[in-house]
C-alpha positions as a printed Julia matrix, in Angstrom:
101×3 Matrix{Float64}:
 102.13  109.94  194.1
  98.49  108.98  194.86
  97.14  105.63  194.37
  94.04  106.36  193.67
  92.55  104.86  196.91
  90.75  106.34  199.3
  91.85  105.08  202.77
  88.76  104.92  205.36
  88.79  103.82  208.97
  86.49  101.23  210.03
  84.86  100.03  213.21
  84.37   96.71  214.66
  82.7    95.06  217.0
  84.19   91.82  218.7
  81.44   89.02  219.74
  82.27   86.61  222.47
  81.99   82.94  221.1
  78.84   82.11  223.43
  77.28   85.16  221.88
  77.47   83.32  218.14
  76.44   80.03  219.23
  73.07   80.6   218.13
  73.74   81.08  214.47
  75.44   77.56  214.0
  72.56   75.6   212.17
  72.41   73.02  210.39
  71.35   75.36  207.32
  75.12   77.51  207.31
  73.83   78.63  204.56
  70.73   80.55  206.18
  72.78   82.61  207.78
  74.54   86.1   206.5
  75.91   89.47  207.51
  75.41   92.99  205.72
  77.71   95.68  205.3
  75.72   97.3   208.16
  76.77   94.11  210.31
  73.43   92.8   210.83
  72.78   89.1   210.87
  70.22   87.37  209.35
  69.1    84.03  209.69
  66.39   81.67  208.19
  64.79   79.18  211.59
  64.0    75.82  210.76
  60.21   76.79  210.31
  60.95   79.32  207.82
  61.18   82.66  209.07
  63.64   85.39  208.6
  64.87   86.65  211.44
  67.17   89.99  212.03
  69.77   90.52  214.96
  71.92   93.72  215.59
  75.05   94.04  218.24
  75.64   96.96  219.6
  79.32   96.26  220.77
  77.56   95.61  224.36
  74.0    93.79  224.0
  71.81   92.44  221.49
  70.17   95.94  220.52
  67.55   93.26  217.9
  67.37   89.94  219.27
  65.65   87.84  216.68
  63.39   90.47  215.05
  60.78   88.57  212.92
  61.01   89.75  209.36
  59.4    87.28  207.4
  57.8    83.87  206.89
  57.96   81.54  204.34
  62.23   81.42  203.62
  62.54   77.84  203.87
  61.75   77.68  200.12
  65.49   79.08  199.48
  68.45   77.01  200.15
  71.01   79.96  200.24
  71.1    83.6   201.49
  73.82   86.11  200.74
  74.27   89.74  201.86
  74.98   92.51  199.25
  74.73   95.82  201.24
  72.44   97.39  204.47
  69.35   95.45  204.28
  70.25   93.61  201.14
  69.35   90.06  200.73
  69.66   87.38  198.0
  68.04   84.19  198.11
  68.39   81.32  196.15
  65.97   78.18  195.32
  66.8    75.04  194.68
  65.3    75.23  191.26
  68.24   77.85  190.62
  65.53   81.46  190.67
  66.98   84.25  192.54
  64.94   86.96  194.89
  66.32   90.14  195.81
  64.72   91.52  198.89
  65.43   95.19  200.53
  64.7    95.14  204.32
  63.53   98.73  205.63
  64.42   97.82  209.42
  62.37   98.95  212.45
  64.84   99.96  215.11
């Protein structure tokens, strides 16, 4: 009998601790991961910045995406190049990212 699931094999990719250092802020909540596994992260001054592991090296190292984030106080993931973000006034922005390379 078939539950109705479809089973799928998925693929990670294990990052040594030193590699991950970089995304502990002060702002945790500047910092997410898309179903593609790319990271975001908002800097200090405000920009929005896009890193990609290839299993071996940092394929994006800090890509500049953006200025002007440090207006939201939160940023979530949804799907590949999905991006919430939150103000503190409550307002919500939804923002696709078409990445180069």
């Amino acid at each position: 009998m078939s539950s109705g699931f479809v089973s799928r094999r998925f693929s990670s990719i294990f990052l040594p601790c030193s590699d991950l250092g970089r995304f502990a802020t002060s702002g945790r909540d500047l910092v997410t991961v898309d179903a593609a596994g790319d990271i975001y992260r908002v800097d200090t001054d405000g920009t929005l910045r896009r890193f990609v592991h290839d299993g071996a090296k940092w394929a994006v190292d800090g890509q500049e995406i953006a200025k002007g984030w440090d207006r939201y106080n939160l940023i979530v993931a949804a799907g590949p190049g999905v991006l919430y973000a939150r103000a503190p006034s409550g307002g919500l922005r939804l923002t696709t990212i078409i990445p180069k390379g």
